[in-house]
C-alpha distance (Angstrom), angle and dihedral (degrees) to the residues before:
residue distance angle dihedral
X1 . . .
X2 4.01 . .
X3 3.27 138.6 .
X4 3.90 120.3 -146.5
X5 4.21 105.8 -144.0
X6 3.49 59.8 -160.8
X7 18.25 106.4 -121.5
X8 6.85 162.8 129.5
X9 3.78 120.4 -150.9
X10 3.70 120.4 146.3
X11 3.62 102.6 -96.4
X12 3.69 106.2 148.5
X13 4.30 105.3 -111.7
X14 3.56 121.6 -113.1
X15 3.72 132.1 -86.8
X16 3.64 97.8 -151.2
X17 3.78 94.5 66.3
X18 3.58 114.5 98.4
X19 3.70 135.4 -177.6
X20 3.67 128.1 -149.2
X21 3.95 128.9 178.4
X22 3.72 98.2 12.1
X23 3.28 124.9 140.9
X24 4.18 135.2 -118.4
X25 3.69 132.6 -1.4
X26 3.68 133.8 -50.9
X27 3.84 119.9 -76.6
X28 3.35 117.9 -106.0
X29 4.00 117.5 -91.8
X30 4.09 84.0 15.7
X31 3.64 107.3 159.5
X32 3.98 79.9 -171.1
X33 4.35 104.7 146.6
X34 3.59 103.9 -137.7
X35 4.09 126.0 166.8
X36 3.08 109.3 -112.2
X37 4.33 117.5 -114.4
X38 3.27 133.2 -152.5
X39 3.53 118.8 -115.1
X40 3.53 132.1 -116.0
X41 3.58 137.3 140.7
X42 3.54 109.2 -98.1
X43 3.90 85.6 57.8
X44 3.74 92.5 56.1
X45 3.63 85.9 48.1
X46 3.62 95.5 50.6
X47 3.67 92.4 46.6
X48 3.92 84.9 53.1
X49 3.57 96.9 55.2
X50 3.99 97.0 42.1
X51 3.72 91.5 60.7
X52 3.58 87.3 84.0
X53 3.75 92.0 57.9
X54 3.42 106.4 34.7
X55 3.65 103.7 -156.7
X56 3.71 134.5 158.1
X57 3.55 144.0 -176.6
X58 3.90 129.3 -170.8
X59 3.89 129.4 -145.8
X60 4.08 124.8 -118.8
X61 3.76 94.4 -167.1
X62 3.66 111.5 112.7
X63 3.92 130.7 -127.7
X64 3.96 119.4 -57.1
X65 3.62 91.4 -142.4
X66 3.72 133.9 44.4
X67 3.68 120.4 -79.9
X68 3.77 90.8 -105.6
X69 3.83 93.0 62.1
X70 3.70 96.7 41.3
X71 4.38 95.8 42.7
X72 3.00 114.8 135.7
X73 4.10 128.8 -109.1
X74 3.83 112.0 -94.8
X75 4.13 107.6 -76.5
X76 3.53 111.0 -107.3
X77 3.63 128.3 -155.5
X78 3.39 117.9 -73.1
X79 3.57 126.8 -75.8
X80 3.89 121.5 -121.0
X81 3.86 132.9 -118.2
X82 3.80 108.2 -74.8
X83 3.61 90.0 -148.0
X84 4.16 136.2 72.7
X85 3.69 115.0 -82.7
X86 3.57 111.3 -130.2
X87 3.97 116.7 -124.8
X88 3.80 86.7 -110.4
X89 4.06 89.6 53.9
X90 3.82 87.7 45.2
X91 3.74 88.2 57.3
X92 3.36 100.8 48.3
X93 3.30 103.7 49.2
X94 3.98 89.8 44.8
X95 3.82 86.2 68.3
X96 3.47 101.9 32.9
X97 4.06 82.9 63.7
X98 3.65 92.1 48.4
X99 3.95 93.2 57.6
X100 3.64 89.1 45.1
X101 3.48 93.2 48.4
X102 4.45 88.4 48.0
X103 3.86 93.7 41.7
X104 3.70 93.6 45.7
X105 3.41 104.6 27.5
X106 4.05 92.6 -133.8
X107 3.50 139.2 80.8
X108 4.07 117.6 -83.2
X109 4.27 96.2 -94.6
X110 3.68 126.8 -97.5
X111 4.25 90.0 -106.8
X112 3.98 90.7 53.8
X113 4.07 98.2 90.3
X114 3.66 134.0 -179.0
X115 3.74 88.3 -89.1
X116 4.06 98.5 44.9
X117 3.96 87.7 53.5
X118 4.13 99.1 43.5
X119 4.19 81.6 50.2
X120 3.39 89.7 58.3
X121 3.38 99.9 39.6
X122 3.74 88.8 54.0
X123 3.89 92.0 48.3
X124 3.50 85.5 58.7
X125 3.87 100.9 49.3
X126 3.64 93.2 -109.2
X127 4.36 91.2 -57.9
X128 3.56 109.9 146.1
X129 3.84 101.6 -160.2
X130 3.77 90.0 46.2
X131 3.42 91.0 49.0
X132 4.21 94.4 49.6
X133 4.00 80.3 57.5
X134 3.95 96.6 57.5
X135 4.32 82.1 46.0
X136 3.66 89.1 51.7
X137 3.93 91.6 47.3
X138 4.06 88.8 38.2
X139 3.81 84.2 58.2
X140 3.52 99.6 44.4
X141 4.18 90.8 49.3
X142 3.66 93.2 49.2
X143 4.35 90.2 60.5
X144 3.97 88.9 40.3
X145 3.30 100.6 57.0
X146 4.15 93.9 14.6
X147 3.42 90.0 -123.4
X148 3.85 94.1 177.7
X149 4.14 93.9 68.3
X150 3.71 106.5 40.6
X151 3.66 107.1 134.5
X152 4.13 130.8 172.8
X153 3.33 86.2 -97.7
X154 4.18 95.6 68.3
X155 3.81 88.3 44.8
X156 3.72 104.8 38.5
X157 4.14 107.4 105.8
X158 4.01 77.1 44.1
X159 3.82 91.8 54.1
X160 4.24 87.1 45.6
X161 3.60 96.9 51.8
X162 3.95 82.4 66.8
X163 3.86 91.0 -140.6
X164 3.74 89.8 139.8
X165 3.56 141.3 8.0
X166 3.90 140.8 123.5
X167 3.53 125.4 -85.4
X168 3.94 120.1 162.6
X169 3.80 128.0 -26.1
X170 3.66 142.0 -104.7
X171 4.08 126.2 -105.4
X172 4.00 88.4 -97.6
X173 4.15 82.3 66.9
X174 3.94 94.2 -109.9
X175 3.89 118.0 148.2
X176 4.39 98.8 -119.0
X177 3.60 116.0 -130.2
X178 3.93 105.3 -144.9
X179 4.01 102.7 -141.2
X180 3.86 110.4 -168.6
X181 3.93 107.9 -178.0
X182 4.13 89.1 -174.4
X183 3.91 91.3 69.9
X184 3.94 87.2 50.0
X185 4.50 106.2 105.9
X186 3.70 103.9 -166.9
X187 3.70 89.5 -168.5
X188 4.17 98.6 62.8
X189 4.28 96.5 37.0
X190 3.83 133.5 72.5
X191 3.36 133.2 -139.9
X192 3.85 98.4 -114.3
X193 4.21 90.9 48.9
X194 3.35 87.4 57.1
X195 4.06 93.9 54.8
X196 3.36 91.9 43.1
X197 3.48 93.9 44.9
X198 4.34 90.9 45.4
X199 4.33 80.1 54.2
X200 3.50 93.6 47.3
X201 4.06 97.1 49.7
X202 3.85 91.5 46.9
X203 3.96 93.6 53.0
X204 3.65 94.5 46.0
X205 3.45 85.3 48.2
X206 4.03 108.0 46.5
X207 4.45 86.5 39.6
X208 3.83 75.3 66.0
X209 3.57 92.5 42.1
X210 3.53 98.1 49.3
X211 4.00 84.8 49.4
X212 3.98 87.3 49.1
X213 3.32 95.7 53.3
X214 4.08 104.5 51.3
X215 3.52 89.1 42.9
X216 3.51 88.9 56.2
X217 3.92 99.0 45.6
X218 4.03 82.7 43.9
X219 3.72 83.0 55.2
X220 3.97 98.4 46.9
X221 3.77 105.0 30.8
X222 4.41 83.1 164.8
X223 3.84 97.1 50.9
X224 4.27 106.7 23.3
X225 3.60 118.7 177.1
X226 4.05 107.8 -91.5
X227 3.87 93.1 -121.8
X228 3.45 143.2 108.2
X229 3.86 99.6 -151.3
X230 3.57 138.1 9.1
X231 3.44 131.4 -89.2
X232 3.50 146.2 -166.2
X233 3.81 135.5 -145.4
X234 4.14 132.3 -143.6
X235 3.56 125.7 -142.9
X236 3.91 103.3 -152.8
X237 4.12 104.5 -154.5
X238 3.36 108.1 -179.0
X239 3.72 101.5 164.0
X240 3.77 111.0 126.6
X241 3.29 94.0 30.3
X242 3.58 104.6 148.0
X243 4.48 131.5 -171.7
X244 4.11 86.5 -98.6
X245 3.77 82.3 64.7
X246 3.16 101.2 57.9
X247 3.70 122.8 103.6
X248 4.11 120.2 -150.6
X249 3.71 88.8 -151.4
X250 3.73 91.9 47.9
X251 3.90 95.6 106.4
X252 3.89 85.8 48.8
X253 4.03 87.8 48.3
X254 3.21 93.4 45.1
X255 3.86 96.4 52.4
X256 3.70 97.9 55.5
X257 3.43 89.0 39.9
X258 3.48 94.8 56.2
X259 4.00 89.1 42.1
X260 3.50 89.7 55.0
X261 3.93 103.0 53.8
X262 3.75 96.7 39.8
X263 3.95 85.3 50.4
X264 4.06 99.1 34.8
X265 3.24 102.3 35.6
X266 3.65 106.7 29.9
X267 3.36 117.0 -179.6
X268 3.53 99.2 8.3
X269 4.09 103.6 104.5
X270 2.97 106.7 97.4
X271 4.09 109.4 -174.7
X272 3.76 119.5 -28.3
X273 4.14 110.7 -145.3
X274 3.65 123.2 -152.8
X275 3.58 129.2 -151.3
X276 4.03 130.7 174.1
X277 3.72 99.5 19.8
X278 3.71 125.5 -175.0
X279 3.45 147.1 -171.3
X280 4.06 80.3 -98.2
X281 3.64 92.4 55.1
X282 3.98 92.7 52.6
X283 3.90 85.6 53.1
X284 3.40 94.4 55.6
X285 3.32 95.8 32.3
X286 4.08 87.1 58.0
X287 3.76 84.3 56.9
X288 3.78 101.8 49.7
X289 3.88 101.8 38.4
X290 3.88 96.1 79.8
X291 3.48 83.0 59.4
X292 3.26 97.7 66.7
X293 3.36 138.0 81.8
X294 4.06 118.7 -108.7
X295 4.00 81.0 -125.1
X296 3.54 85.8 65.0
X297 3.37 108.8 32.0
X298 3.76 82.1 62.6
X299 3.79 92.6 60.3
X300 3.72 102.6 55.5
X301 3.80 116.5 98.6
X302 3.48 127.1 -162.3
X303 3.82 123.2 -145.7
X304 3.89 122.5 -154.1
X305 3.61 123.4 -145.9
X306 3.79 106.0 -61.8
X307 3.99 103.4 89.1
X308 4.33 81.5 -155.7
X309 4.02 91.7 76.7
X310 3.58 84.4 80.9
X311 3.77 83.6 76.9
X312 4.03 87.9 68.6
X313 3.92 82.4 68.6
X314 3.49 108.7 20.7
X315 3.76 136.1 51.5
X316 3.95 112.1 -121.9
X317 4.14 89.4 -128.9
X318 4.27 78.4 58.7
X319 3.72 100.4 61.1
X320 3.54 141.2 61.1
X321 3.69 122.4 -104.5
X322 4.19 87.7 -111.2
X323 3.63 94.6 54.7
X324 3.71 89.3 64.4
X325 3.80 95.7 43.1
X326 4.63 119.5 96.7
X327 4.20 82.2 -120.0
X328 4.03 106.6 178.3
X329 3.56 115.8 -76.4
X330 4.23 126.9 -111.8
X331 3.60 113.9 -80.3
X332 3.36 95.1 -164.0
């Protein structure tokens, strides 16, 4: 039994995500790292045959090489939509520049694309002015947190403590983001690495989604996906969480992080899954929720006890074997 409680800057993606049996090319303008493979013909068979299936699977393993080697290229700004605008797009985005232009007195940045601005628009039910107010607040969290130059090499010992990272995806085709609170040590990480690393996670993660998703529709021209842009999910496993986990500044943390996705990545969560809850988690959870938008208060699902609901949501080939496992609950 469940109960359903029922966000693209130019963050260069990351190199540890990998993608095996997927189907097709890579999208156009995909900034997607992939290592490279050499070819042969059973491959190209393979990736023939698995088009019909469409399924994917992403490594957890971190980089081979330190973070200097494997750094990123500079970000660039980002890329525009690949498809048509629609007169009705065209539009709205011609006056959603002119009020950014009149509120702020400058011209809507070189990093806010076509896409960026139609997210926000959408976040915002279409309302210009409350739209121009997540831009101003987009603006102001890519200089806090300097959004625009995060590279592996700010979030690496992060990335190695393997308290997030993607592995598989849901049955709504959304790359999951595996976070694991008990590998989180308060003591060793600051605030601002774990912003930057939060930002960094979710645009590795929706580049792939983004890929994920026209694949997909490419795939299934008679039944696409009924979305605009991709999205990916979170799988929230708290069990064996422990008090030496737990992070004083984690309602502060959890704030900005929260601020940040539902304003930087709007309209790219997906669901959020929830496993091990407590009567600490409600607490917080009390705290947090009227922070959040109804839009995502309505995508956060709750597991009870038996680790095997994920199955409602998740295909068993999708998840590791630990997921699935009645580990001990949080204690804290």
């Amino acid at each position: 039994m469940q109960a359903s409680v029922s966000a693209s800057s130019p963050i260069s993606p990351s190199p540890i995500l990998r993608k095996s049996s997927f189907t097709a090319g890579p999208v156009p303008g995909s900034t997607l790292a992939r290592p490279p493979s050499p070819p042969s013909s059973s491959t190209a068979s393979s990736s023939t045959a698995s088009s019909s299936t469409a399924s994917s699977s992403f490594s957890a393993s971190a980089p081979t090489t330190s973070a200097s080697a494997t750094a990123p290229p500079a970000p660039a700004p980002a890329q525009p939509l690949t498809r048509r605008l629609t007169a009705q797009e065209v539009s709205r985005l011609s006056v959603f520049r002119d009020a950014i232009k009149e509120v702020t007195g400058e011209e809507s940045d070189s990093h806010a694309s076509n896409e960026i601005l139609l997210r926000m628009l959408s976040a915002r039910e279409q309302k210009t002015a409350d739209a121009v107010v997540m831009y101003k607040r987009w603006r102001s969290f890519r200089d806090e947190y300097d959004i625009d130059n995060i590279t592996i090499a700010k979030v690496d010992r992060i990335l190695n403590t393997k308290v997030a990272y993607f592995h598989g995806r849901d049955k709504g085709h959304r790359p999951a983001c595996v976070l694991l609170p008990r590998n989180h040590h308060p003591a060793s990480t600051r605030v601002q690495e774990v912003i930057q690393f939060a930002l960094y996670l979710m645009k590795s993660g929706t580049d792939i989604a983004d890929e994920m998703l026209a694949e997909y529709n490419a795939a299934h021209p008679e039944a696409p996906l009924d979305r605009e842009f991709g999205e990916i999910c979170i799988i929230y496993d708290r069990r064996g969480m422990t008090r030496k986990n737990f992070d004083h500044r984690l309602f502060g943390i959890m704030k900005k992080v929260v601020d940040v996705v539902q304003i930087v990545y709007a309209e790219r969560l997906g669901r959020i899954y929830v496993m091990g809850t407590n009567w600490f988690f409600f607490m917080l959870f009390s705290m947090i929720k009227p922070l959040l938008s109804e839009k995502t208060r309505k995508k956060i699902v709750i597991l009870g006890k038996d680790a095997k609901e994920l199955l409602e949501h998740f295909d068993v080939s999708e998840l590791e074997r630990e997921r699935l496992e009645n580990g001990e609950y949080a204690r804290w």
